[in-house]
LOSE-149579 format. One line per field, with one value per residue (C-alpha): residue number from 1; residue in one letter; z, x, y. Coordinates in Angstrom, 2 decimals. Layout:
# LOSE-149579
n <- NUM; ...
res <- A; ...
zz <- Z; ...
xx <- X; ...
yy <- Y; ...
//
This chain:
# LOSE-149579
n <- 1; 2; 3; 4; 5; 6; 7; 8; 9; 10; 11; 12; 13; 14; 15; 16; 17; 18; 19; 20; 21; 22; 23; 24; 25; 26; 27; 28; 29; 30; 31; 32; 33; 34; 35; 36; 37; 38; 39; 40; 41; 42; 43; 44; 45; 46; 47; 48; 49; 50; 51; 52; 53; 54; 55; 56; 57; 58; 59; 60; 61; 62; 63; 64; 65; 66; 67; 68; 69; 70; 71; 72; 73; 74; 75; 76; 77; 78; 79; 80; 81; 82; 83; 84; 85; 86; 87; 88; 89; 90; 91; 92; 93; 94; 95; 96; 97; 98; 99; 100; 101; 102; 103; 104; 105; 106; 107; 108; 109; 110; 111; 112; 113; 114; 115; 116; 117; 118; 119; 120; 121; 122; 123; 124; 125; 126; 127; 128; 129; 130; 131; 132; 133; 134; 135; 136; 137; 138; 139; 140; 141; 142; 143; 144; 145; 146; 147; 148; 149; 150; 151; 152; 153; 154; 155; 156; 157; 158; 159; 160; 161; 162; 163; 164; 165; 166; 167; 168; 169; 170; 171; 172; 173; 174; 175; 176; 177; 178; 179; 180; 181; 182; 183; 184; 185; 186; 187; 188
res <- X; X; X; X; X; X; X; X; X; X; X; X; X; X; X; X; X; X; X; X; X; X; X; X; X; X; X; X; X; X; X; X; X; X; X; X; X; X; X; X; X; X; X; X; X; X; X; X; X; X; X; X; X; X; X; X; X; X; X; X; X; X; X; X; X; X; X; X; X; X; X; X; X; X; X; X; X; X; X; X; X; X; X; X; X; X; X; X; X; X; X; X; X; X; X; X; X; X; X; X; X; X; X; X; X; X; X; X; X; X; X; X; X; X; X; X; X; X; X; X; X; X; X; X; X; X; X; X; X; X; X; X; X; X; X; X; X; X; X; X; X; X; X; X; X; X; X; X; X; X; X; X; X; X; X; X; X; X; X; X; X; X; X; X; X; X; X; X; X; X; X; X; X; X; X; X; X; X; X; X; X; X; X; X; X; X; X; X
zz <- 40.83; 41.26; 37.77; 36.91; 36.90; 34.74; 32.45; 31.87; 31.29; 29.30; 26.99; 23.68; 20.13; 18.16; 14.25; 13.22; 14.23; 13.48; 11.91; 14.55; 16.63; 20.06; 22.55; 23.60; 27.35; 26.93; 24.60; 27.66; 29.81; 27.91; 26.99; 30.89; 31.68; 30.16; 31.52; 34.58; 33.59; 35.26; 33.75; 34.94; 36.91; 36.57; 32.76; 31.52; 27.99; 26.51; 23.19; 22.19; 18.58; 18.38; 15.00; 13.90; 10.45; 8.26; 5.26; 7.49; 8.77; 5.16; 4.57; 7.84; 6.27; 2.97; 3.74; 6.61; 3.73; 1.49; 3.57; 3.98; 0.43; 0.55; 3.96; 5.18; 7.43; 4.81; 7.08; 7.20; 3.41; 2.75; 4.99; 2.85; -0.79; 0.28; -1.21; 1.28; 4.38; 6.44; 8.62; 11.09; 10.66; 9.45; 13.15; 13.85; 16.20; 16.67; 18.98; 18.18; 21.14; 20.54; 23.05; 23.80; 22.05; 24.21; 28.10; 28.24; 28.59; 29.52; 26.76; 25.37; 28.13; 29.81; 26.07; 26.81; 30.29; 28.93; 25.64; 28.34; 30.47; 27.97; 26.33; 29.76; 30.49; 27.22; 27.81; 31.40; 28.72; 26.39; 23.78; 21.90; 21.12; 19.00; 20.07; 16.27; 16.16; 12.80; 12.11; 13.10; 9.55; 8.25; 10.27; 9.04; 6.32; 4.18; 4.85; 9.05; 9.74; 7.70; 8.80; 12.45; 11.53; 10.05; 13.18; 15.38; 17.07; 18.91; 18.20; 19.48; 19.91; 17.65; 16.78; 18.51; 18.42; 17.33; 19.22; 17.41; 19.24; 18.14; 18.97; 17.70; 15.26; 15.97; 16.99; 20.99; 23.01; 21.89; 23.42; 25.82; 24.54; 26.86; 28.35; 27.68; 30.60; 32.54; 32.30; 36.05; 38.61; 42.31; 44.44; 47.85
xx <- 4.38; 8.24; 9.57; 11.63; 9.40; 7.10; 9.71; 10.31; 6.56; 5.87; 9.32; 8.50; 10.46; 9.96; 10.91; 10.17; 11.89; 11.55; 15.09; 15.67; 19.24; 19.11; 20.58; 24.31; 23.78; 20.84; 22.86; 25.75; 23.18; 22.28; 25.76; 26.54; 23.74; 25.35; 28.43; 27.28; 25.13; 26.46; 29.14; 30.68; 33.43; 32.97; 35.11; 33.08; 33.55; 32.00; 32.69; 29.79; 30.01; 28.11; 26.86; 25.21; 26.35; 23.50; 25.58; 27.13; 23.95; 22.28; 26.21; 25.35; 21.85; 22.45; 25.06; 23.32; 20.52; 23.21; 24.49; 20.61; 19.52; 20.52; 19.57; 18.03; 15.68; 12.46; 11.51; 15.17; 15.65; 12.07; 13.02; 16.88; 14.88; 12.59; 14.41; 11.97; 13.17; 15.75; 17.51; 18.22; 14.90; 16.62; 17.37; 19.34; 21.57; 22.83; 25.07; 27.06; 27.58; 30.99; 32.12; 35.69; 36.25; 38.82; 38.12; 34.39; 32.57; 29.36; 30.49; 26.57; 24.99; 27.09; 26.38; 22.52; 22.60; 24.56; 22.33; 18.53; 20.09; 20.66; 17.22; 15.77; 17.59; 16.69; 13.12; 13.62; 14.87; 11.93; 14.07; 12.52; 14.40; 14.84; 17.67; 18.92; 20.38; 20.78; 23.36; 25.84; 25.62; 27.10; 30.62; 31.21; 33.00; 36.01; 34.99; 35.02; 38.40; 37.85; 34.19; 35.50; 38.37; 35.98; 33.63; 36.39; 35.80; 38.97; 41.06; 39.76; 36.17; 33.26; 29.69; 26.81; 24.36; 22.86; 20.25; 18.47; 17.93; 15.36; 12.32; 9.25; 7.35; 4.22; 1.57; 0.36; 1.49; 2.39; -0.27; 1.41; 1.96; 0.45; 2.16; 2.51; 0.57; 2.22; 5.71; 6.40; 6.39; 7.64; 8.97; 8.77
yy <- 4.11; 3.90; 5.75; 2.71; 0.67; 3.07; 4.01; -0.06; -0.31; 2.38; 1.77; 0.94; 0.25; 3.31; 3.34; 6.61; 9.47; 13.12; 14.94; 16.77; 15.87; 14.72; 17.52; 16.23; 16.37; 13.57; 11.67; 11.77; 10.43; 7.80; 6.71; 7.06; 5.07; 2.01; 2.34; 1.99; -1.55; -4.74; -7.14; -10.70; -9.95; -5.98; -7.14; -3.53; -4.85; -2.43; 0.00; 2.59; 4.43; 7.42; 8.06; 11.30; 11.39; 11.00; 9.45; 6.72; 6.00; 5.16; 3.52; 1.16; 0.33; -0.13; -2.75; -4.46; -5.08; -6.02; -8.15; -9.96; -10.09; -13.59; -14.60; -18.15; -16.33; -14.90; -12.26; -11.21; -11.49; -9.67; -6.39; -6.64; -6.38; -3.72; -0.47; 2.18; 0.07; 1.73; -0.80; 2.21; 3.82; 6.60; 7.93; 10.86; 9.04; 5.78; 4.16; 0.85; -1.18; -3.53; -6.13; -7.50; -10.42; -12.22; -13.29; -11.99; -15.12; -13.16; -10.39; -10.77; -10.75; -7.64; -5.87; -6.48; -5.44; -2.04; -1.70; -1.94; 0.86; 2.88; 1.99; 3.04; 5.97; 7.26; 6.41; 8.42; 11.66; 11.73; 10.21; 7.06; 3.66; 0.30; -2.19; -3.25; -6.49; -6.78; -4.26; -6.77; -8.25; -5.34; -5.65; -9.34; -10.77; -9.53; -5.51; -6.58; -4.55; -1.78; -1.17; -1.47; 0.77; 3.08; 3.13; 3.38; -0.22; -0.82; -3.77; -7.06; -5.79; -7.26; -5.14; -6.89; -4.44; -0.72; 1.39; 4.30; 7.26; 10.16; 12.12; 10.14; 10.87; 9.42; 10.70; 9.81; 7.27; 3.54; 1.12; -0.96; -4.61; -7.50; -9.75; -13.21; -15.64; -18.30; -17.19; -17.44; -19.98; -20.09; -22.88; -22.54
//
């Protein structure tokens, strides 16, 4: 089978990660990898944030759960009051993926395009994923500029997403999900 298409079959989310640091020439790879993702226009709005830093890390969780105690959604809410849950799954790495604000029309869907090659490329490494959407929480509100600041998030830029990145944990290979039926139709 073509390894694309077997790395985006066997890809999984992984939330549990071993301590040990991802080598820098992978992480390179990965980051590369989304750089060179499709955007509207070729616009490359694109920031990543590479975070090994163990402290900002838990800093990033804690307020993202902060930021949730109070949330509409339950399941949301129910993940923010649970003291041994780890937003970040306590990964070695992650990388912050900020879009430009201004002009990028398609800014989200460029950012998603970036965030799945780098999700794949780490997959194509050995490394293991999970695409965190709910970090952006954590860069709203009053703290927004400082946090951005802080994360070095240039100016006009916005946080959209996190990916962890780590060596899993778990023992043998994720069973592959199935796939919902009747998804696709042709017209000829």
């Amino acid at each position: 089978m073509n390894t694309v298409l077997e790395n985006i079959k066997k890809r999984r989310s992984i939330r549990k990660y071993k301590e040990m640091q991802i080598e820098q020439e992978k992480i390179e790879a990965i980051i590369e990898a989304g750089l060179y993702a499709p955007s509207g226009h070729n616009a490359q709005p694109w920031h990543f944030t590479v975070l090994q830093n163990k402290e900002i890390i838990d800093q990033i969780s804690a307020g993202t759960k902060e930021a949730l105690k109070d949330c509409e959604t339950p399941i949301f809410r129910r993940m923010a009051r649970n003291e041994s849950f780890h937003i970040l799954y306590d990964a070695p790495t992650v990388i912050v993926v900020s879009g430009k604000k201004e002009g990028a029309y398609s800014m989200k869907a460029d950012l998603g395009a970036a965030t799945q090659n780098m999700l794949l490329a780490a997959e194509s490494l050995g490394v293991s994923t999970c695409w965190i959407g709910l970090v952006v929480e954590y860069f709203k509100g009053e703290e927004k500029e400082k946090r951005n600041e802080e994360m070095g998030v240039p100016e006009g830029y916005e946080v959209q997403y996190a990916v962890t990145l780590g060596y899993s944990s778990l023992e043998g290979s994720p069973k592959p999900h199935a796939r919902k039926e009747n998804t696709v139709n042709y017209i000829k």
